[in-house]
N, C-alpha and C positions, 0 to 999 in steps of 0.2 A: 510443538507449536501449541498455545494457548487460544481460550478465546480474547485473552487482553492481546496476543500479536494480532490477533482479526482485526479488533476495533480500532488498534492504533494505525492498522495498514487502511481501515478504512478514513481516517482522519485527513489521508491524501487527497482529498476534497474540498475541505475544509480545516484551517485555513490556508492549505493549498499545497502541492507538492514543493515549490519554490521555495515557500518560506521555510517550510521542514529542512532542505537541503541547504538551507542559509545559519540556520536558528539551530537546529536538533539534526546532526549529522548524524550522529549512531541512531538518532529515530528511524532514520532515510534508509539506512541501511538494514534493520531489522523489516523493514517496511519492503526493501526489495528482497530478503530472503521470504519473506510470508507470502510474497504476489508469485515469487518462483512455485511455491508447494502446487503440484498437477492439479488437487481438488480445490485450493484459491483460486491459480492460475485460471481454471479450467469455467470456477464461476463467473469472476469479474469479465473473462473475454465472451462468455456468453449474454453478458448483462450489463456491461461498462465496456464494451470495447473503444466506445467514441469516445469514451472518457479516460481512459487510463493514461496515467503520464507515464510508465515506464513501458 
């Protein structure tokens, strides 16, 4: 894992998880392997929990 799969798993905000899984399918899916990684995982559920889409 890079810091570009960080930023790009953070882009699931903006402009939105939907559009990615419409538009950029293989985005969507490096986006749920980087939200998988314990120490992503582990920040986003402590800090986006209300927000994450997956």
């Amino acid at each position: 894992m890079s810091a570009l799969d960080v930023y790009v798993a953070m882009m699931q905000w903006t402009p939105g998880r939907a559009w990615f899984s419409e538009h950029r399918p293989k985005i969507t899916g490096a986006v749920d392997k980087t939200g998988q990684h314990p120490v992503v995982a582990s920040v986003w559920n402590r800090n986006f929990k209300n927000d994450r889409a997956t």
